[in-house]
C-alpha distance (Angstrom), angle and dihedral (degrees) to the residues before:
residue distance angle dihedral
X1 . . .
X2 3.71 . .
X3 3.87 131.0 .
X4 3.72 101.7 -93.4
X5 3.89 117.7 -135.1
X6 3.44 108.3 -155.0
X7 3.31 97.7 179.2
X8 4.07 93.2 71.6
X9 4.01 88.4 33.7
X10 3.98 90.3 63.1
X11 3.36 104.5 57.7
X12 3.87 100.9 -161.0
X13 3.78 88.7 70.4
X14 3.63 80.0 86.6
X15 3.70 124.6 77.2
X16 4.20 135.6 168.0
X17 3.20 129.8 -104.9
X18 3.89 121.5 -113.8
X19 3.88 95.7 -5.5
X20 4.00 130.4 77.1
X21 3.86 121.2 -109.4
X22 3.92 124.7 -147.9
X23 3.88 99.9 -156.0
X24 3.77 128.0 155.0
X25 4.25 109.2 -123.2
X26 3.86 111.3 -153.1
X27 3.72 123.0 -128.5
X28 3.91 111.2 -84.7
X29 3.72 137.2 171.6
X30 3.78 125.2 -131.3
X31 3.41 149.7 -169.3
X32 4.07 100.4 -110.2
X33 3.64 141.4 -172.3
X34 3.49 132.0 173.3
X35 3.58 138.3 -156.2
X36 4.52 142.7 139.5
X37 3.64 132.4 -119.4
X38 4.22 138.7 50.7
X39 3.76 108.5 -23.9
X40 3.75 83.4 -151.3
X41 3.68 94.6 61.7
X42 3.97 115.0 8.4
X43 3.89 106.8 108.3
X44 4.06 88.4 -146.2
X45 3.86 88.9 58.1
X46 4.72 85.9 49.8
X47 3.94 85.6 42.0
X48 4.21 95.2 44.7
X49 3.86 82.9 44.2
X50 4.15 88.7 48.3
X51 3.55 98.4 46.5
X52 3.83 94.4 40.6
X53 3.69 99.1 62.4
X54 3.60 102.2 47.6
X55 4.12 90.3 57.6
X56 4.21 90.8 45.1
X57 3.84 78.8 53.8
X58 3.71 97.9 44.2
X59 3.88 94.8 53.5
X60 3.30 85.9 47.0
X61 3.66 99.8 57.1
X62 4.14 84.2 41.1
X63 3.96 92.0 57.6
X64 4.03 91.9 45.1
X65 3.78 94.9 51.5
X66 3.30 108.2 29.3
X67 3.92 104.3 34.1
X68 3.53 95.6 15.1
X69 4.02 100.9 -131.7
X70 3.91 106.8 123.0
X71 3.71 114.3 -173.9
X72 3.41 130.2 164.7
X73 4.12 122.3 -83.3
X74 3.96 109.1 -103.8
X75 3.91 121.4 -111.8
X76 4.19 114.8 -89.4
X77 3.93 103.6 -97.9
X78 3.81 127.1 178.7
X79 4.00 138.0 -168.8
X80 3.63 106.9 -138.2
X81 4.04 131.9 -168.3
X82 3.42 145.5 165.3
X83 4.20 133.9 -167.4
X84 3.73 82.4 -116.4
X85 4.13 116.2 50.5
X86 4.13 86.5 -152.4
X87 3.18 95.4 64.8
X88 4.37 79.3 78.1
X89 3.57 93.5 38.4
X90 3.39 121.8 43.1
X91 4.08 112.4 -9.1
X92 3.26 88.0 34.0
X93 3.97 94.7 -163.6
X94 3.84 112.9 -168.5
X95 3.74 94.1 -163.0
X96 4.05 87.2 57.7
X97 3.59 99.1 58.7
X98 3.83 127.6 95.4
X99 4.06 118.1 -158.4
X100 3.95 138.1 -161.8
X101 3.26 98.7 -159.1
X102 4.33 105.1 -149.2
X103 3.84 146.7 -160.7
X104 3.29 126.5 -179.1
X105 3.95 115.6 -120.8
X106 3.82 108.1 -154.3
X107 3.55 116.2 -119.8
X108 3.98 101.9 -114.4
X109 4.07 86.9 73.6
X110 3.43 131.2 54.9
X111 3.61 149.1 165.4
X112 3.95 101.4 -32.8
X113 3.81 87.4 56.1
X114 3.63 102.7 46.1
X115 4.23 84.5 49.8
X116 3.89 89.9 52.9
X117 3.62 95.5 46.6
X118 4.03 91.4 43.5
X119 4.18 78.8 55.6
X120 3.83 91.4 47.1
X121 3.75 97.9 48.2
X122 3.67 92.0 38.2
X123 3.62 99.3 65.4
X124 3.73 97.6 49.3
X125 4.05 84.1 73.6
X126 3.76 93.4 -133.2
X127 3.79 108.0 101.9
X128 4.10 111.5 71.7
X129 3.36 103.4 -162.5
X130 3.95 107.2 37.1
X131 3.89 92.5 121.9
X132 3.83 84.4 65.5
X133 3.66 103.7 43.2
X134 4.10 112.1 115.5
X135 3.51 132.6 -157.9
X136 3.17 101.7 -153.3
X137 4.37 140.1 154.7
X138 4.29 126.8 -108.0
X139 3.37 122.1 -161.0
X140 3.63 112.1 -174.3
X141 3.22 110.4 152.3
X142 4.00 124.1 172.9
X143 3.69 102.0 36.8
X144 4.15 137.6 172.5
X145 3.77 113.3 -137.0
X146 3.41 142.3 169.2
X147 4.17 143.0 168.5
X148 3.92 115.8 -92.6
X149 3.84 109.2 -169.6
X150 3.60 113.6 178.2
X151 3.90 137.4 50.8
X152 3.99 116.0 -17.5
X153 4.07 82.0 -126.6
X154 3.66 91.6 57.9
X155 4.07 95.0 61.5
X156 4.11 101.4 88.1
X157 4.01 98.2 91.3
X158 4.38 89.3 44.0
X159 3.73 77.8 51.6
X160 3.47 92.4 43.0
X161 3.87 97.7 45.5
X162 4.21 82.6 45.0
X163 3.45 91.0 64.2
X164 3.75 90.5 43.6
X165 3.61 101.5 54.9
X166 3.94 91.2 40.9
X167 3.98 92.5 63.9
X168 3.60 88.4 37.6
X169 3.59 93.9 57.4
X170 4.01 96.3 48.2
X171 3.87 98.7 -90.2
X172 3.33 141.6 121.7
X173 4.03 134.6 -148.7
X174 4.09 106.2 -99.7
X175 3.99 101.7 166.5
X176 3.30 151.0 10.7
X177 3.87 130.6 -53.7
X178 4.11 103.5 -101.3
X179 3.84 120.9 -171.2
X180 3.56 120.9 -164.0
X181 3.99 107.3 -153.8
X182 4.27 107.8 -150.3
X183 3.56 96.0 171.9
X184 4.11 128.0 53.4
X185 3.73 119.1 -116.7
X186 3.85 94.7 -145.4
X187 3.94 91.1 62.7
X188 3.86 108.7 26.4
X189 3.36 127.4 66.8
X190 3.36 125.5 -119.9
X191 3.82 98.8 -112.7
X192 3.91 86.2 59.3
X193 4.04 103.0 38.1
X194 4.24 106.8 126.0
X195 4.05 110.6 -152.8
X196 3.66 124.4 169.9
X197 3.77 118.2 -125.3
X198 3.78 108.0 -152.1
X199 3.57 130.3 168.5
X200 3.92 132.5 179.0
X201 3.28 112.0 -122.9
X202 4.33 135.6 -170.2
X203 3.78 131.9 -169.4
X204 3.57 107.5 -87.3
């Protein structure tokens, strides 16, 4: 078969630019972590980010050899919170902010795999917090989204304006803030970094 690109397949991994989206995300289950505090400088968020990887990458090798369906590892995302919403907004406190960090599992393997590849990466000593890794299903649903290009730091008015234009149009928040991150930090610069914005949403 051919490698699978999931990321074109699924078509709410795209978003516009500089307008809001109403879209409808299907239920999915992911590879998930969780932890609190400045993704730029809490070691839980480096050691979620450490352990995550080498699992996507495990599964992946599982699916190619053994069922022989390659497709391409989805993009990091995370669900992120805080007891006080402007923390995201406006203050935008790092410390504040609690994060699920997320990747997608696609939907030809299941629990069995992720277990074996949790075993697998385990014993190679390098991924901290594999006893805490879940596989585990999201069900969003009705969602507003939109394309962020530009520095992470720089998303607080989008968010802002999201929040906005979801009262506005008859809505109400229902979930947690999710970014999808397309493009990797360690070779893009931040001027040119694409992130999804998504937010469940409910009629008010």
């Amino acid at each position: 078969m051919g490698k699978s690109d999931l990321r074109r397949e699924i078509t709410t991994y795209t978003a516009p630019r500089g307008r809001f989206q109403l879209v409808v995300v299907s239920p999915a289950r992911y590879l998930a972590l969780d932890g609190r505090g400045d993704p730029n400088s809490a070691p839980a968020y480096r050691d979620a980010l450490a352990t995550l990887y080498p699992v996507a990458y495990r599964l992946k090798f599982t699916s190619k050899t053994v069922l022989d369906r390659d497709y391409t590892v989805m993009p990091l995302e995370a669900l992120w919170w805080s007891d006080d919403m402007d923390t995201f907004t406006t203050a935008r406190d790092k410390s504040r902010w609690h994060w699920r960090l997320l990747n997608l599992v696609p939907s030809w393997l299941g629990a069995e795999d992720v277990a074996a590849a949790r075993r697998t990466v385990a014993r190679s000593g390098h991924a901290p917090l594999v006893d805490a890794l879940r596989y585990e299903p999201l069900d969003e649903g009705l969602v507003v989204q939109t394309l962020h290009v530009g520095p992470y730091d720089d998303e607080g008015p989008v968010l802002a304006a999201m929040h906005e234009h979801v009262a506005a149009e008859g809505y109400a928040l229902s979930g947690r803030h999710h970014e999808v991150y397309l493009s990797d930090p360690r070779r893009t610069a931040p001027a040119r970094l694409r992130t999804i914005l998504r937010q469940p949403v409910a009629r008010d």
